[in-house]
C-alpha positions in Angstrom: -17.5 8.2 -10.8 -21.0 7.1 -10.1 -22.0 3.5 -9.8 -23.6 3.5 -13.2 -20.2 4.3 -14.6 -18.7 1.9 -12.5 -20.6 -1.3 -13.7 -20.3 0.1 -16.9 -16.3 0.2 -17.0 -16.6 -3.3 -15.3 -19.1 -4.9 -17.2 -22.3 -6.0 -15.7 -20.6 -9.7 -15.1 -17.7 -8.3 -12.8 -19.3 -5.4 -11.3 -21.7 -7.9 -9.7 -19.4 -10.3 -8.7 -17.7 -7.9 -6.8 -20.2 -5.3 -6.0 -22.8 -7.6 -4.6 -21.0 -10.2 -2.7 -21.5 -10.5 0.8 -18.5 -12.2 3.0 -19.1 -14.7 5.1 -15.7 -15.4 6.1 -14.2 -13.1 8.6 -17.4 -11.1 9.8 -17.3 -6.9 8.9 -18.5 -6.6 12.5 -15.5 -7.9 13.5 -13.6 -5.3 11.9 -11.8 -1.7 12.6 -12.9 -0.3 9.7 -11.2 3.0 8.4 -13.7 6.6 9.3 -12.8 9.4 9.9 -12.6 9.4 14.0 -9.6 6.3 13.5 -7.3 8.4 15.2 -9.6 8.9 18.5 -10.8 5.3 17.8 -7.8 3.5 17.8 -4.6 5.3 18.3 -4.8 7.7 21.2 -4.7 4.6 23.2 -1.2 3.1 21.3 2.2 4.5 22.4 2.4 6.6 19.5 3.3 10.0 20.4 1.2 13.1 19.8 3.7 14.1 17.4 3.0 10.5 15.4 -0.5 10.9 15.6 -0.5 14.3 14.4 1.2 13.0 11.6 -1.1 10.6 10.8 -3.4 13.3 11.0 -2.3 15.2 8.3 -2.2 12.3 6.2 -5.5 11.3 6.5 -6.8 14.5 6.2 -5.3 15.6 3.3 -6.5 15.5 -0.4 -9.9 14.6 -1.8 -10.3 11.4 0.3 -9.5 13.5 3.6 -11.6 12.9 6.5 -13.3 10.2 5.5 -10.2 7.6 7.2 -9.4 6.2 3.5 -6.0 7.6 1.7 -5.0 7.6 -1.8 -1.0 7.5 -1.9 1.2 8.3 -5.0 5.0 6.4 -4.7 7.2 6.7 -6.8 10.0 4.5 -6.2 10.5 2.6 -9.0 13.6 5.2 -10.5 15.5 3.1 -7.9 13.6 -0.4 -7.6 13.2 -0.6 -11.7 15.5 1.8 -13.0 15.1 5.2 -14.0 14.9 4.4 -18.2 12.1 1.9 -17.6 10.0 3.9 -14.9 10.1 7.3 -16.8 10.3 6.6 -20.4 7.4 6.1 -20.7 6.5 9.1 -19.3 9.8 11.7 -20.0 9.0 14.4 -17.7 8.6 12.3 -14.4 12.3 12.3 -14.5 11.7 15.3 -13.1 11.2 15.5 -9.2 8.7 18.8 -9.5 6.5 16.4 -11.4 6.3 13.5 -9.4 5.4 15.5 -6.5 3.3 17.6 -8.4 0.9 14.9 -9.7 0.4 14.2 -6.2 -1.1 17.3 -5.7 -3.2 17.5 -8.8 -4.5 14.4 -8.1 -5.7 14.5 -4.3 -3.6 12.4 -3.0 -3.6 12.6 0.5 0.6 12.1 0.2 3.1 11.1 -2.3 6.1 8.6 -1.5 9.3 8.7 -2.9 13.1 8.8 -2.7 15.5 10.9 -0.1 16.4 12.6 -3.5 13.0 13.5 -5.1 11.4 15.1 -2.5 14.7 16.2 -0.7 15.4 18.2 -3.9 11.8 19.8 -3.8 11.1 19.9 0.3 11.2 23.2 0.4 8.6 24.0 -2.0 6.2 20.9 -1.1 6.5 19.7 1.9 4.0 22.1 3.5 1.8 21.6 1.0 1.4 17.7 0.7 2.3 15.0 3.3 5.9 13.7 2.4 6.3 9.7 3.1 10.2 8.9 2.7 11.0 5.4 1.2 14.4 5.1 3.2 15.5 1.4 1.8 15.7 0.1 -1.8 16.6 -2.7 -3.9 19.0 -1.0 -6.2 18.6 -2.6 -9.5 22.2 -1.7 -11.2 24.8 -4.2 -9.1 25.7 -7.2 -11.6 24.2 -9.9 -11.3 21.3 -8.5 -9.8 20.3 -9.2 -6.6 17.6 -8.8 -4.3 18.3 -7.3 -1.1 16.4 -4.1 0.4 18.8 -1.7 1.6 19.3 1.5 3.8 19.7 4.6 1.5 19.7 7.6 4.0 19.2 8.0 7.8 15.7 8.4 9.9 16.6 12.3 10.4 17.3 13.4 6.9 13.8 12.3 6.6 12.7 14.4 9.4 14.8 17.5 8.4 12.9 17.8 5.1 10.0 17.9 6.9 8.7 14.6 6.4 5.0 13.1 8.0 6.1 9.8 7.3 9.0 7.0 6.6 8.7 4.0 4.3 9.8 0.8 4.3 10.1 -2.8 2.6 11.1 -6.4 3.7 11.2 -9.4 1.9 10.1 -11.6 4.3 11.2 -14.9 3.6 14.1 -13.8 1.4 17.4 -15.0 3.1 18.3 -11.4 4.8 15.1 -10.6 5.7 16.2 -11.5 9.6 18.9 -8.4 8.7 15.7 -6.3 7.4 13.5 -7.0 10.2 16.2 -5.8 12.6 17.3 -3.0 10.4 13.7 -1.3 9.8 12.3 -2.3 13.5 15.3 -0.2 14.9 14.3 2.5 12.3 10.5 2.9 12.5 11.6 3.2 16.3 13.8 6.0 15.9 10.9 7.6 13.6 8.3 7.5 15.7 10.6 9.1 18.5 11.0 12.1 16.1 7.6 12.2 15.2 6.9 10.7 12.1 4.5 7.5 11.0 5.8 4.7 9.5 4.8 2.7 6.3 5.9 -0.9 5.7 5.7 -2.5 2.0 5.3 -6.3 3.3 6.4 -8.1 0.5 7.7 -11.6 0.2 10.4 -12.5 -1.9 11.5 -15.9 -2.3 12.0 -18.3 -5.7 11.1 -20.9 -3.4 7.6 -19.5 -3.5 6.8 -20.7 -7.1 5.9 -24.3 -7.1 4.1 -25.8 -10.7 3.7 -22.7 -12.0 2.2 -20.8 -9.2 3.5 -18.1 -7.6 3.0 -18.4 -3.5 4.4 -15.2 -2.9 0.8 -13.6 -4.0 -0.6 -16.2 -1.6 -3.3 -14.5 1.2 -2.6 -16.9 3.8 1.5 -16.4 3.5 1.1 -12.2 2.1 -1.4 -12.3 5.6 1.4 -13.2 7.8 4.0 -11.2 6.4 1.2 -8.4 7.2 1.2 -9.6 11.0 5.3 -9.7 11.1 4.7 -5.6 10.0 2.3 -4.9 12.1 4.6 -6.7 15.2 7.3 -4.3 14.3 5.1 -0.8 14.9 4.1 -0.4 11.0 1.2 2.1 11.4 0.4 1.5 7.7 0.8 -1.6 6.2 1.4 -1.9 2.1 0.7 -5.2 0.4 0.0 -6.4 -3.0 -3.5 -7.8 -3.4 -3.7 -12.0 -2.7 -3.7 -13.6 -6.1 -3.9 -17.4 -4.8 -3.9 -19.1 -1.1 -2.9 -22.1 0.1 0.9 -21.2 0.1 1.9 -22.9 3.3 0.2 -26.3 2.4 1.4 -26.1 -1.1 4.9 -25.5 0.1 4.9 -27.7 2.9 6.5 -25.4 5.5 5.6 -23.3 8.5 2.8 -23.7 9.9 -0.9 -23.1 9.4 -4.6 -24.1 10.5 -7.2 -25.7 7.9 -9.5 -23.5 9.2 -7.6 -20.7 7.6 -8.9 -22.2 4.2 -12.6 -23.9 5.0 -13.6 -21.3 7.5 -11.5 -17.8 7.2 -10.9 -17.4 3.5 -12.6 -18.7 0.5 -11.7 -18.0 -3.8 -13.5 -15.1 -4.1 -10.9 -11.6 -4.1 -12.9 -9.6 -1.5 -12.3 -13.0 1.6 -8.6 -13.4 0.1 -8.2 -9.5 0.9 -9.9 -9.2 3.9 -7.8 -12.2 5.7 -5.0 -9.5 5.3 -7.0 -6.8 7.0 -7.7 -9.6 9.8 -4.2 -9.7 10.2 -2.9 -6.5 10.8 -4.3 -6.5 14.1 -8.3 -7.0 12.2 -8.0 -3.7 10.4 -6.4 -2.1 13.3 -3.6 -0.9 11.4 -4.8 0.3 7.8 -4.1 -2.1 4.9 -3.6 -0.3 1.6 -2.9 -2.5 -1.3 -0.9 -1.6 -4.4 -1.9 -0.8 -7.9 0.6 -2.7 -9.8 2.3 -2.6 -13.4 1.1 -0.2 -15.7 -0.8 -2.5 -18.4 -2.0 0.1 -20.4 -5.4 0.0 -21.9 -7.4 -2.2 -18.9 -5.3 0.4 -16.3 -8.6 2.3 -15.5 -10.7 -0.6 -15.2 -7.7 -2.8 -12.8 -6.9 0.4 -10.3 -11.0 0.6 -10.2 -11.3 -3.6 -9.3 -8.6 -3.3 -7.4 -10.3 -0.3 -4.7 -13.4 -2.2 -4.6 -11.7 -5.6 -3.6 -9.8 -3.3 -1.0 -12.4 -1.2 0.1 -15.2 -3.9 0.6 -12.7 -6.2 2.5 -12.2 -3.8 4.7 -8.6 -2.0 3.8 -7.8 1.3 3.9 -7.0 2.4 0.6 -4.8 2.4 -2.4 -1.8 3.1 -3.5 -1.0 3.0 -7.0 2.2 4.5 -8.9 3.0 3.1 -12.7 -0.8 3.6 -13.7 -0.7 7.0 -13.0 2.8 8.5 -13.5 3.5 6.9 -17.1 0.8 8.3 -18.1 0.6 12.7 -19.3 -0.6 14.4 -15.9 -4.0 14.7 -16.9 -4.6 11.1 -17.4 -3.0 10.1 -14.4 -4.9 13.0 -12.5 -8.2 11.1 -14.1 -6.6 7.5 -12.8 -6.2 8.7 -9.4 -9.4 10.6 -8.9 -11.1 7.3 -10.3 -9.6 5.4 -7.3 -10.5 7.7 -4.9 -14.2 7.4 -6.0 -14.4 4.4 -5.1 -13.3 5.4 -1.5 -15.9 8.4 -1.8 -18.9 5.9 -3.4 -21.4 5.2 -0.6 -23.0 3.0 -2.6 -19.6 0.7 -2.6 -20.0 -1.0 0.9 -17.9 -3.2 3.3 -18.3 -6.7 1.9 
């Protein structure tokens, strides 16, 4: 995807409001932003062990963004987080492990994450073929009433025995056992980086406290930011966030505490700032932030995963990783979706903000 094809998916309207503005927030030069060297740059002076970083290695190196220090990811955990029926139907043959994992491939990912049981059931025939990233904690959605607690499905060296590069993880911070999950996944990214393996941390927040008149906080960039420094504070070596939607969540809520500064001076309305105060907090783009793709909304898909790169990519992130847009959709279409994001990765044209 060539710019031209870019402004012309966008429209001219949005394609320069987020191709051409330049930040003046948080300054680029500031930054650890994602090349290819990253590893050398910034992790061979960390504790990770050389079997961590080779891991890392063969994540970022993998796929049709490899090299370059961005990653595309595919997960597919939403058979456990959303049930099976609402995740797949749309799609019928994801229900099938082979084709989760295979998309992946197809689409040049540089890894796909998923379940103990999807890519434990097809380990043998993929795992030495695209990076594995085990999601070892969900919020199973079939206990009545529901509730929303994240928790442990398997153990740190089932992941390992299949073969896995990495572990994934999520914590609702500010949920009322998130103290339980910050404990729970500390203790496990430790065990998993004394095997070998990177570790992934979906930072979300998770609170109905959040949403005050009508607005949602939990999307908030200044309280989605510190969530990001809690993961990086727990060894996270890739941290997974949805994009900011809104700031202003600990003023609005009246709780914790913040700096106006964060608001006049670090951030201001436009996507690109809100984003980038989430790189500054994982350690200023230290540790890579990829943001997710989000609910499949059908027609505008194309055009959202492609805003959605940019915003990332010019704050200063390290890529995207997107699952409903391209799974419910037949393989090719989803290969198309994916390929799309990484061109924004690949697009020199598409610079840091």
């Amino acid at each position: 995807m060539k710019i031209d094809d870019i402004v012309t998916l966008l429209g001219d309207e949005k394609a320069n409001y987020l191709l051409n503005h330049t930040s003046n927030t948080i300054s680029k030069d500031q930054l650890h932003l994602p090349k290819g060297s990253f590893i050398d740059d910034i992790w061979k002076d960390s504790n990770r062990s050389i079997n961590v970083l080779r891991n890392l290695s063969a994540i970022a190196n993998h796929g049709r963004l490899g090299g370059t220090g961005y990653v595309s990811i595919l997960p597919v955990d939403q058979g456990i987080e959303h049930s099976a029926g609402a995740s797949f139907a749309p799609n019928v043959p994801m229900f099938d492990a082979d084709n989760i994992v295979n998309l992946a491939i197809e689409g040049g990912c540089n890894a796909v994450a998923s379940t103990y049981g999807v890519l434990g059931i097809v380990a043998r025939k993929y795992a030495h073929r695209i990076p594995f990233i085990v999601k070892i904690n969900h919020n199973e959605f079939l206990s009545y009433p529901n509730s929303y607690d994240q928790i442990m499905f398997g153990t740190i060296k089932d992941a390992w025995n299949m073969g896995a590069a990495a572990v994934g993880a999520t914590i609702y911070f500010g949920s009322e056992e998130s103290k339980r999950q910050i404990v729970e996944v500390a203790k496990a990214f430790e065990y998993a980086h004394e095997l070998g393996m990177a570790t992934v941390l979906w930072c979300y927040l998770r609170n109905s406290a959040f949403k005050k008149d009508g607005v949602d906080y939990s999307v908030a960039a200044d309280l989605t930011g510190q969530a990001n420094h809690l993961g990086v504070t727990i060894q996270a070596d890739i941290i997974k966030q949805k994009l900011p939607e809104n700031n202003g969540g600990y003023t609005a809520l009246n709780f914790g505490k913040t700096d106006k500064r964060v608001y006049s001076q670090l951030t201001t309305d436009h996507p690109i700032d809100l984003c980038r105060y989430q790189v500054a907090n994982c350690y200023m783009g230290r540790v890579g932030l990829i943001n997710s793709g989000g609910a499949s909304s059908g027609a505008t898909d194309l055009a959202d995963a492609v805003t959605t790169a940019i915003i990332n990519k010019r704050a200063g992130g390290m890529g995207l990783i997107s699952g409903r847009k391209a799974f419910q959709r037949p393989l090719k279409e989803g290969v198309a979706l994916l390929n799309a994001i990484q061109d924004v990765y690949l697009n020199k044209k598409v610079t840091i903000a």
